[in-house]
Residue, then its C-alpha position, 0 to 999 in steps of 0.5 A: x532505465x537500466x537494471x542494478x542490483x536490488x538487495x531488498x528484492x534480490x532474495x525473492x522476498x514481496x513487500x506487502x504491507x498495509x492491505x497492499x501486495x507489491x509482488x505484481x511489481x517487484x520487475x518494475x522494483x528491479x529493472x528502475x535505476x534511481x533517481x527515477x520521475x513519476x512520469x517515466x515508470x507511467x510511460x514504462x511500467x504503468x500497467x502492472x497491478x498491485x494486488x489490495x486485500x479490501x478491493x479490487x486490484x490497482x495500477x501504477x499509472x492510476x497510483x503514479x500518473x498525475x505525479x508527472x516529474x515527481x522523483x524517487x531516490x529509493x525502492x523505499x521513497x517510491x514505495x512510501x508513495x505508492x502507499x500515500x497515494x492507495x484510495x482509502x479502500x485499500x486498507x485493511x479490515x476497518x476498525x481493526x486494532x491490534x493495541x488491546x481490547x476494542x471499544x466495548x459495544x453498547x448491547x441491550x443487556x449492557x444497558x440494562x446493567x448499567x442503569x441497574x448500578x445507577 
């Protein structure tokens, strides 16, 4: 696996996206030449973790290791899978929304109310 320019990464900038900080990898991003197996970033670069807001930090092995020849063609294929592959945990905070105002929460005092319309 040899190294080639990267102009996603090369400017310095982390990919964080959906509670997932992909900065613990960028080196990996940078060193892989495509087309690249599942199997050969395990045996070269399982250990570096990724850093998740909701949980504890994640590995490339634990995300990557059951893909075996599995290949990437692109930072961006390897890292949608990378996402398609992050346990349920590893979103961000639950029932969060940022579509509008969030379903009204049933109170006592709301109750009330309504039964006083009816």
């Amino acid at each position: 696996m040899g190294t080639r320019p990267n102009p996603v990464h090369a400017e310095g900038t982390h990919r964080g996206t959906e509670g997932v900080n992909f900065s613990g990898i960028e080196p990996v991003f940078e060193a892989l030449t495509y087309p690249v197996r599942a199997d050969e970033i395990v045996a070269e670069y399982g250990e570096p973790e990724l850093q998740r807001t909701n949980a504890d930090p994640i590995t490339l092995e634990t995300l990557l290791g059951r893909m075996g020849d599995a290949e990437f063609h692109s930072d961006d294929d390897l890292q949608t899978m990378i996402l398609v592959q992050m346990p349920e945990d590893t979103e961000g905070r639950e029932h969060y929304s940022d579509r509008g105002a969030s379903s009204p929460v049933a109170t006592e005092d709301a109750e009330d109310a309504n039964n006083e319309r009816s």
